[in-house]
PLY file of the C-alpha trace (Angstrom):
ply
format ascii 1.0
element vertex 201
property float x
property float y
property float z
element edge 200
property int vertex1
property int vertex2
end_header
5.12 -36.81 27.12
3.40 -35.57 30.40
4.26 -33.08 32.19
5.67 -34.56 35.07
8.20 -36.38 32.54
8.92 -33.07 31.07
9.35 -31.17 35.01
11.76 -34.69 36.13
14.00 -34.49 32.87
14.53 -31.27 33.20
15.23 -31.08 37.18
17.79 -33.65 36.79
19.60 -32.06 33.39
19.61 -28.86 35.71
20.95 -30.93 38.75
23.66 -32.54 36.49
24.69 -28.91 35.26
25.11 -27.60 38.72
26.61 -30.27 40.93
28.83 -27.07 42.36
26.09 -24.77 43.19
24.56 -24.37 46.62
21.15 -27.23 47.43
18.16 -26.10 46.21
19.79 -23.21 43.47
18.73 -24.45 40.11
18.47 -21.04 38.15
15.58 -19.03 36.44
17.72 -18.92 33.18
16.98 -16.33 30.32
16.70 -17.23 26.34
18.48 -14.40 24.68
18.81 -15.81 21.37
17.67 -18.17 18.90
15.13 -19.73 16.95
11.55 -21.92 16.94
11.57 -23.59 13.61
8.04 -25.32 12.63
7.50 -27.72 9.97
3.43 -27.06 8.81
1.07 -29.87 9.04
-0.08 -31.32 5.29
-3.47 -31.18 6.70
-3.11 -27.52 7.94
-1.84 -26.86 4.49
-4.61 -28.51 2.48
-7.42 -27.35 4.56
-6.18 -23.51 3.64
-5.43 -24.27 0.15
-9.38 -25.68 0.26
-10.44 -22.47 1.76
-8.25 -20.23 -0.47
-6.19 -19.17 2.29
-3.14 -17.44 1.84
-0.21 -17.79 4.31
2.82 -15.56 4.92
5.06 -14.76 7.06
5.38 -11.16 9.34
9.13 -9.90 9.37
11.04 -10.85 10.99
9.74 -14.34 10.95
10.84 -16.65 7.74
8.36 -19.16 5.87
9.90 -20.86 2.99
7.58 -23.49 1.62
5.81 -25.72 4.88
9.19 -24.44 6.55
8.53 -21.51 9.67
10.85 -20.17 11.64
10.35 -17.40 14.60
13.19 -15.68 16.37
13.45 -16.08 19.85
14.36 -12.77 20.93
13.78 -13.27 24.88
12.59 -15.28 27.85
12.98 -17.06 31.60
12.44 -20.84 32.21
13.41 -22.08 35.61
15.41 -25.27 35.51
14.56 -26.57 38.79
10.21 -26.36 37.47
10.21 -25.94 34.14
7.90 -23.38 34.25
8.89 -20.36 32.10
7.94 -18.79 28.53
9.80 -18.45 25.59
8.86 -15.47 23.35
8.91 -14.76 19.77
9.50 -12.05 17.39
6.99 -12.26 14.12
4.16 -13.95 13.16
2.12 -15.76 10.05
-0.61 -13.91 8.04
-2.91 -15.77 7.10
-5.11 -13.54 3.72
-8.15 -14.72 2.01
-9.59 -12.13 -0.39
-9.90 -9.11 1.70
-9.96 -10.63 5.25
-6.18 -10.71 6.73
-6.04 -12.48 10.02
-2.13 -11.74 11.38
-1.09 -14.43 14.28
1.93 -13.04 15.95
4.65 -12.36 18.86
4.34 -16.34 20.41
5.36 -17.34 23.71
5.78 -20.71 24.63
3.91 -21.34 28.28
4.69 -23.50 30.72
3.62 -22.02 33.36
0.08 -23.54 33.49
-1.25 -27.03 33.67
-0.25 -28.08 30.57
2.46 -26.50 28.29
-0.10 -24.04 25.59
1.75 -21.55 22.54
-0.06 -18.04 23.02
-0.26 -15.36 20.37
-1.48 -12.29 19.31
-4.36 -12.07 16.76
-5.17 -9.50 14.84
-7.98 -9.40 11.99
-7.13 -6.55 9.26
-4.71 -4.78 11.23
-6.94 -4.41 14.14
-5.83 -6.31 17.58
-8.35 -8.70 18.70
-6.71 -10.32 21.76
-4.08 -12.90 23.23
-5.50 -16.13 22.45
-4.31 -19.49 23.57
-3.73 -20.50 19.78
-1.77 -24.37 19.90
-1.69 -27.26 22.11
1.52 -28.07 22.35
2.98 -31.79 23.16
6.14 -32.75 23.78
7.08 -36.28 22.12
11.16 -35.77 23.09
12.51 -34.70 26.10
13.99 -31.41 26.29
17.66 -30.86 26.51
18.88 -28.34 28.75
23.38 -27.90 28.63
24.52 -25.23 31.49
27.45 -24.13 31.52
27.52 -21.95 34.25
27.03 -18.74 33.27
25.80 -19.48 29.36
23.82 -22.58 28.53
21.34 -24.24 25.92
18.01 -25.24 25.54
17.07 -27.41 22.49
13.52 -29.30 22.06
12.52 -31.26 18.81
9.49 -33.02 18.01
7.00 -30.97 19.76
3.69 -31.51 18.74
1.37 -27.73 17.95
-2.52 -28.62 17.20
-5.06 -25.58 17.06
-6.71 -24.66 20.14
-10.53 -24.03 20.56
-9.86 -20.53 20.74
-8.35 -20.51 17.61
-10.91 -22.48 15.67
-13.19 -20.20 16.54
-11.25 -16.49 15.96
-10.48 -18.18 12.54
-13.50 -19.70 11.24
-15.41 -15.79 12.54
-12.80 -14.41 10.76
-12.87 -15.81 7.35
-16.79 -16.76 7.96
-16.45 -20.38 7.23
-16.51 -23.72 9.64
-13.88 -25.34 8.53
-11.19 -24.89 11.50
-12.08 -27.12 14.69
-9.82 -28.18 18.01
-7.22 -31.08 17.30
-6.26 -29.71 13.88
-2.69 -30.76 13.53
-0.91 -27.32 13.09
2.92 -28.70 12.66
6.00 -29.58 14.78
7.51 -27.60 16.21
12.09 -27.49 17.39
13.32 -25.22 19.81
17.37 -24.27 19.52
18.00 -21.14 21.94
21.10 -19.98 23.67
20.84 -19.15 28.18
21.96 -16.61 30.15
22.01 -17.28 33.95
22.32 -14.33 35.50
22.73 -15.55 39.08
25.88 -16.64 37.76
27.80 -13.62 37.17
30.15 -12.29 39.90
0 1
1 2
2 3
3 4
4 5
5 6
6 7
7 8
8 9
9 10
10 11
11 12
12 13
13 14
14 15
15 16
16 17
17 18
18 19
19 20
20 21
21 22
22 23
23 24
24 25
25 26
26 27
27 28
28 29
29 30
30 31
31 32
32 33
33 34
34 35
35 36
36 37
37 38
38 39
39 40
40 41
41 42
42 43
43 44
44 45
45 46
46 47
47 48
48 49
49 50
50 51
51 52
52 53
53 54
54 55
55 56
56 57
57 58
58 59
59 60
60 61
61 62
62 63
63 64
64 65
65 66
66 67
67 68
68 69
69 70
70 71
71 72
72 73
73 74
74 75
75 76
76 77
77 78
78 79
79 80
80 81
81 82
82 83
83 84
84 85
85 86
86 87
87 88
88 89
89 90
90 91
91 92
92 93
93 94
94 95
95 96
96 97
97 98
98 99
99 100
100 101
101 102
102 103
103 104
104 105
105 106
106 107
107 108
108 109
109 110
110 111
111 112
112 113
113 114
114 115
115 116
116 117
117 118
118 119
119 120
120 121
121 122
122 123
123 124
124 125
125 126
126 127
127 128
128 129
129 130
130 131
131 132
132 133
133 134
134 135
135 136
136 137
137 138
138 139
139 140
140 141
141 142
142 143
143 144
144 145
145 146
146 147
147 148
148 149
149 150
150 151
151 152
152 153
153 154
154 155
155 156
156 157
157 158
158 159
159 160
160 161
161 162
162 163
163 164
164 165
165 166
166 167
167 168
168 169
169 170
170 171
171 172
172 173
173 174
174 175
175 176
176 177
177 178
178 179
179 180
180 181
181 182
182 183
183 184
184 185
185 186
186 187
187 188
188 189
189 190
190 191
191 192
192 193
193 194
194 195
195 196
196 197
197 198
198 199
199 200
């Protein structure tokens, strides 16, 4: 789904929402709580079971089997641009013999040309940077419920495949060659709840 499909849904869910609101008010809403749930690519899977690469989750994310799941603990999108982030609590360690590379605290960003999942990456304990880590591609358009002062935001189907960036912080990491751009990573559902804060009296 391109972006403009993904600014025009979401403009006219936000329109919808607030037929009683002044012309031109769509709100800058906040996520306040909720979850990103990912369901891990086979291939991503195999290719670190081939490389002997561990994955786990770090608290107070969940991984049960291919299954991920990342609190959403805060965040602004604007209805009337889409342009926002959405940011996560927790992470995934990924451990092969004594090399731990720790990918944590996402945000969703749409503020850019094309919607990109950020993280922090760490490589035994130590902080290496903010990497653009997953492409992200929306196959489903986003639905956004208002209610005034509380809302909802829910996406399914959203495509995450590894970034350059990443490739290359992971295969320096574990010294192999293995990880390369396009790698499908999983999909990924977003279920949060909105504040809109213009909307209190």
């Amino acid at each position: 789904m391109s972006r403009a499909s993904l600014l025009l849904s979401l403009s006219l869910l936000a329109g919808s929402a607030l037929l009683s609101a002044p012309a031109g008010a769509a709100p800058t809403v906040n996520t306040y709580v909720g979850n990103t749930t990912v369901n891990l690519s086979p291939v991503l899977l195999n290719a670190l079971s081939a490389l002997h690469v561990t994955p786990s989750r770090q608290f107070p994310a969940e991984l049960s089997g291919a299954t991920a799941r990342f609190p959403i603990p805060t965040g602004q999108i604007d209805l009337a641009t889409a342009h926002g982030e959405i940011v996560h609590a927790g992470g995934l360690n990924l451990r092969a013999g004594n090399t731990t590379v720790t990918l944590s605290d996402f945000v969703i960003d749409t503020t850019g040309t094309a919607p990109v999942l950020t993280g922090l990456v760490a490589a035994n304990g130590n902080l290496v940077a903010r990497l653009p880590l997953f492409s992200v591609t929306l196959t489903k358009t986003p639905v956004v419920k208002n209610y005034g002062v509380a809302g909802q935001l829910s996406i399914t189907g959203a495509a995450l495949s590894l970034t350059t960036d990443a490739a290359a912080a992971l295969n320096q990491a574990f010294g192999v060659s293995a990880f390369s751009q396009g790698i499908p990573v999983g999909t990924a559902s977003v279920s949060a709840l909105t504040f809109n804060p213009t909307a209190v009296r």
